[in-house]
C-alpha positions as CSV (number, residue, x, y, z in Angstrom):
1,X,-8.5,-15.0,-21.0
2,X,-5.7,-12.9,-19.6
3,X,-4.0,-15.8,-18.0
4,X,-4.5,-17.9,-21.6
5,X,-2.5,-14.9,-22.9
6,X,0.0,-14.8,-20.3
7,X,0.5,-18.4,-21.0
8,X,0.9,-17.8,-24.9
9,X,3.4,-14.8,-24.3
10,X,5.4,-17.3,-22.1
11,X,5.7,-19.8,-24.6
12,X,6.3,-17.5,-27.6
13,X,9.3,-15.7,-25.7
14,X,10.7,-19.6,-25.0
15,X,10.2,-20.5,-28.5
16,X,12.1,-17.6,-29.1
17,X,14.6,-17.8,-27.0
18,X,15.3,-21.2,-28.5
19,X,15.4,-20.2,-32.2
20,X,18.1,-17.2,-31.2
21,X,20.3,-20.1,-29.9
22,X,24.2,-19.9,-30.5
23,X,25.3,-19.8,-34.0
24,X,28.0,-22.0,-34.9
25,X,31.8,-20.5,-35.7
26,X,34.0,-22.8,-36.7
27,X,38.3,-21.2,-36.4
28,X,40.4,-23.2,-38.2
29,X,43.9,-22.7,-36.5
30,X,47.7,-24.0,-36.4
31,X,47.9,-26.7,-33.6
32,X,50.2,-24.6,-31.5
33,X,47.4,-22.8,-30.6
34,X,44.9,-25.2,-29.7
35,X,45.5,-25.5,-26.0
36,X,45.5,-21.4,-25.6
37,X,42.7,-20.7,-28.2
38,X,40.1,-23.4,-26.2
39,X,40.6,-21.0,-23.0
40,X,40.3,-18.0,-25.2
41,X,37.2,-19.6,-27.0
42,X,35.1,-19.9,-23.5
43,X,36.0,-16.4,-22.8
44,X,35.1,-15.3,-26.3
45,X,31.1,-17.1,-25.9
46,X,30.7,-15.8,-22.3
47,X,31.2,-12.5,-23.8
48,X,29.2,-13.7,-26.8
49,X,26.6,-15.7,-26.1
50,X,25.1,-15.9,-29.5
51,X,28.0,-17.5,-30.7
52,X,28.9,-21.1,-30.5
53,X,32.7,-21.7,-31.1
54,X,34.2,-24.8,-32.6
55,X,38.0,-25.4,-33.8
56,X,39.7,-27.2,-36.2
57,X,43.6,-27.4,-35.4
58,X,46.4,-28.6,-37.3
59,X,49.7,-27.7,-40.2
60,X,48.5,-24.1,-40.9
61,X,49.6,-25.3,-44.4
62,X,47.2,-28.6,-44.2
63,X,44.4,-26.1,-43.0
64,X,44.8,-23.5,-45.6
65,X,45.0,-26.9,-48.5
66,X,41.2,-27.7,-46.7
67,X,39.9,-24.1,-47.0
68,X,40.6,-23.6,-50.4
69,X,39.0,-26.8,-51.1
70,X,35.5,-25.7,-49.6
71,X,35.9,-26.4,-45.7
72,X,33.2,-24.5,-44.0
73,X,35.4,-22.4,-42.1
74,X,34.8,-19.1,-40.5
75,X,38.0,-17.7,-39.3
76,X,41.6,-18.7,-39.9
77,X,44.4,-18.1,-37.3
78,X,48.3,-19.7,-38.9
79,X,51.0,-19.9,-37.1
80,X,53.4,-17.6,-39.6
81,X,52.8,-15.1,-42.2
82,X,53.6,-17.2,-45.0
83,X,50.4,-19.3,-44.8
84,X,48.3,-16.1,-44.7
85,X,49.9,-14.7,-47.3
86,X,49.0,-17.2,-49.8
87,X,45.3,-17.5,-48.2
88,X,45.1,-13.5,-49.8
89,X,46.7,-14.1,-52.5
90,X,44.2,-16.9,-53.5
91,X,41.1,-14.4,-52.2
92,X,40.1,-16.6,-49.6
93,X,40.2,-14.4,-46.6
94,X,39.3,-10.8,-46.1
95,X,42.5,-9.2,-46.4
96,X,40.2,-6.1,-44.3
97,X,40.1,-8.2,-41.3
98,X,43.8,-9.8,-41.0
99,X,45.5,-8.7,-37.7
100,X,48.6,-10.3,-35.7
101,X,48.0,-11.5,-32.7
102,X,50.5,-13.2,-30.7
103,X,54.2,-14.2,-30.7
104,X,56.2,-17.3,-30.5
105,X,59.5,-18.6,-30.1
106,X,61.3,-21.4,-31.8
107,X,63.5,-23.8,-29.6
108,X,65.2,-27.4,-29.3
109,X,63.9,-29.9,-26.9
110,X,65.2,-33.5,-26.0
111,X,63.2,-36.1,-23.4
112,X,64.3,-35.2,-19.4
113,X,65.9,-38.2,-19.2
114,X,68.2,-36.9,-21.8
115,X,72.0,-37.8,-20.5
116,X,73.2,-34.8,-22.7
117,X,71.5,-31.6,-23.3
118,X,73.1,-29.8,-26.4
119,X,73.8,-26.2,-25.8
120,X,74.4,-25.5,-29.7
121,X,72.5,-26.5,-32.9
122,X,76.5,-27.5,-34.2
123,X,76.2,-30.7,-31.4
124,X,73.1,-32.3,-33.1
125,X,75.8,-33.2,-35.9
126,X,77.2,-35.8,-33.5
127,X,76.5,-39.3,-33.5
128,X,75.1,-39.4,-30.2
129,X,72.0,-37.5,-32.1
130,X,70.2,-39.6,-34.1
131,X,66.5,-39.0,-34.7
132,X,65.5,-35.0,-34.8
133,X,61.5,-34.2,-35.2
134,X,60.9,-31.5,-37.2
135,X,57.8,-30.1,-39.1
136,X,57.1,-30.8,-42.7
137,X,58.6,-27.6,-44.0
138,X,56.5,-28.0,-47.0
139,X,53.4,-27.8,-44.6
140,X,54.4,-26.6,-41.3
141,X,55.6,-23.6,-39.9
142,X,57.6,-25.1,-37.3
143,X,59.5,-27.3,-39.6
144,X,59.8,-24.3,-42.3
145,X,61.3,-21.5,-38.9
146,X,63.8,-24.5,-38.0
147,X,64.8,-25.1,-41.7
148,X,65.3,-21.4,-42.1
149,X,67.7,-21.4,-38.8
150,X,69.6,-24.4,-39.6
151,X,70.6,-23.7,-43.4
152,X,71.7,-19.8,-41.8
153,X,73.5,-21.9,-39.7
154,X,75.1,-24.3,-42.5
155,X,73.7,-27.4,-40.7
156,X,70.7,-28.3,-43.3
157,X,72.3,-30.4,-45.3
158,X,74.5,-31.9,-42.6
159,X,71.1,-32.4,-40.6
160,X,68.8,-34.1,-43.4
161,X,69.8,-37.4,-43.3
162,X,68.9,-37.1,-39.5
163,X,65.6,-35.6,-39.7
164,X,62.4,-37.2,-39.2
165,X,59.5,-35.4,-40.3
166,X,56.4,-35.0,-38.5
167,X,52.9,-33.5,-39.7
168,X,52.5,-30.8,-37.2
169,X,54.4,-29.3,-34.2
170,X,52.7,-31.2,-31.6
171,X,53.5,-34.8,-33.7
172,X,57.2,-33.6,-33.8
173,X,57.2,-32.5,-29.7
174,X,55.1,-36.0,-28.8
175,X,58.2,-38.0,-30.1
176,X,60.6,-36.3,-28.3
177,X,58.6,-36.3,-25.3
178,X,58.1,-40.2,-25.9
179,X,61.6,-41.1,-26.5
180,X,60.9,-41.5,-30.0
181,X,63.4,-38.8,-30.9
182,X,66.5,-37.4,-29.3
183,X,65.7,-33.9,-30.1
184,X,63.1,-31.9,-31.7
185,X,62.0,-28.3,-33.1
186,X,59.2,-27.1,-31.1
187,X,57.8,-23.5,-30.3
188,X,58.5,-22.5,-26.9
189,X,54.6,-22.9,-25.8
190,X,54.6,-26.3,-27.0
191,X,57.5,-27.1,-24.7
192,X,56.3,-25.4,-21.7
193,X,53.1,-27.5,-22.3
194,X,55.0,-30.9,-21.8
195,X,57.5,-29.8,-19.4
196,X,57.4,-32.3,-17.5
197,X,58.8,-34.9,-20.6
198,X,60.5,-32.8,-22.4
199,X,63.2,-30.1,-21.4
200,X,64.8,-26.8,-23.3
201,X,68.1,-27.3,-25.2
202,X,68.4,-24.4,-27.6
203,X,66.8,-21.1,-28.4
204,X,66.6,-20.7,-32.5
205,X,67.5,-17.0,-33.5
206,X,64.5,-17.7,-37.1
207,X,64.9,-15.3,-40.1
208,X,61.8,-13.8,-39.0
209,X,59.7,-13.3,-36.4
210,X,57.3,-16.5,-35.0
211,X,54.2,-14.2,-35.5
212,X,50.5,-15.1,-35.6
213,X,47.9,-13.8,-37.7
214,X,44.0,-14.2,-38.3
215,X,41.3,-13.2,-40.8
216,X,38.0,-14.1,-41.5
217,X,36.8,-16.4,-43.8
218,X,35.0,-15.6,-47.2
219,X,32.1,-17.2,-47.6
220,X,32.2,-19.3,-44.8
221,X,28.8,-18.3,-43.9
222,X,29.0,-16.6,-40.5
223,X,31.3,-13.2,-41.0
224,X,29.9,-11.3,-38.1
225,X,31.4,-14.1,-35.9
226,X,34.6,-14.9,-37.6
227,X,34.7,-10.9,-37.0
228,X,34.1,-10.7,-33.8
229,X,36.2,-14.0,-32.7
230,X,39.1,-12.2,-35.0
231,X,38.7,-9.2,-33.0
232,X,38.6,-10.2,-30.1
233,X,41.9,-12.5,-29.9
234,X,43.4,-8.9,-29.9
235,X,41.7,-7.7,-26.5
236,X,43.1,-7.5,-22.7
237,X,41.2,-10.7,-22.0
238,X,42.3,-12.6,-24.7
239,X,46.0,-11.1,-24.3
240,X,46.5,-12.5,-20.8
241,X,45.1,-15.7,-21.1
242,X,48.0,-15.9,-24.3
243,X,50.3,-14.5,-21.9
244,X,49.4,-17.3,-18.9
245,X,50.1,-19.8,-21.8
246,X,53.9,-18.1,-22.6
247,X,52.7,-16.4,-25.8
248,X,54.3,-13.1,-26.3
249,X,52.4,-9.6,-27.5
250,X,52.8,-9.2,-31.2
């Protein structure tokens, strides 16, 4: 009888063990982020096993238009303040939770086999320069940073007709980097991600700082985790693996 029980104990604890298995998180975050948050996500369910984490990247503005259409999402991370702003002021995050969590930088990148490399934003109104990728302003960070810099500049209006725009960062630095476009408004990450097709022209000075922020979710069903994930993006771990990626502290 001892050994029957034995047995029983055995298989209750591995029943168990598989009904406490990982609870889903789903992040939905800016697509500059998405090669740096997948690292960060592994460390984030070693130290947590209970938690499973999946993303959902793309236009902060495209992601915040999904959430307040009922997306089950958990945790929100937008790649400027803007975005967040409106996701409080439509009650759909925990305004509690929000944190910053990284920094970026906004830059000008043409293809390496670029003959001319311009030096200042004024050169793009040249007719050597053609095709420019930029963000949706209407939907994109990005495109809304580089916007911001070229009318401070006086260049919008000299630009638009020149402009081609692109649903997310990474759309606008894949057409530079494929010879689609002569030039392009990228974050510095992006461009250190594709060095090898794409090279650094110009360093935008933006009307504000490229800063990241993150909240949790309301009612996206698993708080604790969007909590935790939140939290965590601000620890040492999290901060260096950011910092191997070119991210700066916020």
């Amino acid at each position: 009888m001892t050994r029957v029980l034995r047995i029983l104990v055995v298989l209750l604890m591995a029943v168990a063990a598989h009904s406490a298995h990982a609870v889903d998180l789903t992040v939905s975050a800016a697509v500059s982020l998405r090669d740096v948050l997948v690292d960060i996500g592994r460390e984030f369910e070693r130290a947590n096993p209970q938690q499973k984490v999946l993303f959902n990247f793309g236009a902060s503005g495209q992601l915040l238009q999904q959430i307040s259409r009922g997306a089950p999402v958990d945790a929100f991370a937008t790649a400027d303040q803007d975005t967040m702003d409106r996701a409080e002021q439509q009650n759909l995050i925990d305004r509690r939770t929000r944190v910053n969590f990284t920094r970026n930088r906004l830059v000008l990148v043409v293809p390496t086999d670029s003959a001319a490399v311009p030096t200042r934003l004024e050169v793009l109104g040249e007719p050597a320069w053609k095709r420019i990728a930029i963000g949706n302003p209407d939907s994109v960070p990005a495109g809304r940073y580089a916007k911001g810099a070229l009318e401070a500049a006086g260049l919008w209006d000299v630009l638009k007709p020149k402009l081609i725009n692109t649903q997310n960062v990474r759309q606008a630095l894949d057409y530079v980097a494929r010879g689609e476009a002569d030039a392009g408004f990228v974050y510095a990450t992006d461009a250190a991600v594709m060095s090898s097709q794409v090279k650094l022209a110009v360093e935008l000075v933006t009307r504000e700082p490229v800063l990241y922020p993150a909240a949790v979710v309301k009612g996206g069903g698993n708080a604790r985790g969007a909590g935790l994930f939140v939290q965590f993006l601000r620890t040492e771990p999290a901060q260096r693996i950011f910092a191997r990626y070119r991210f700066l502290e916020p």
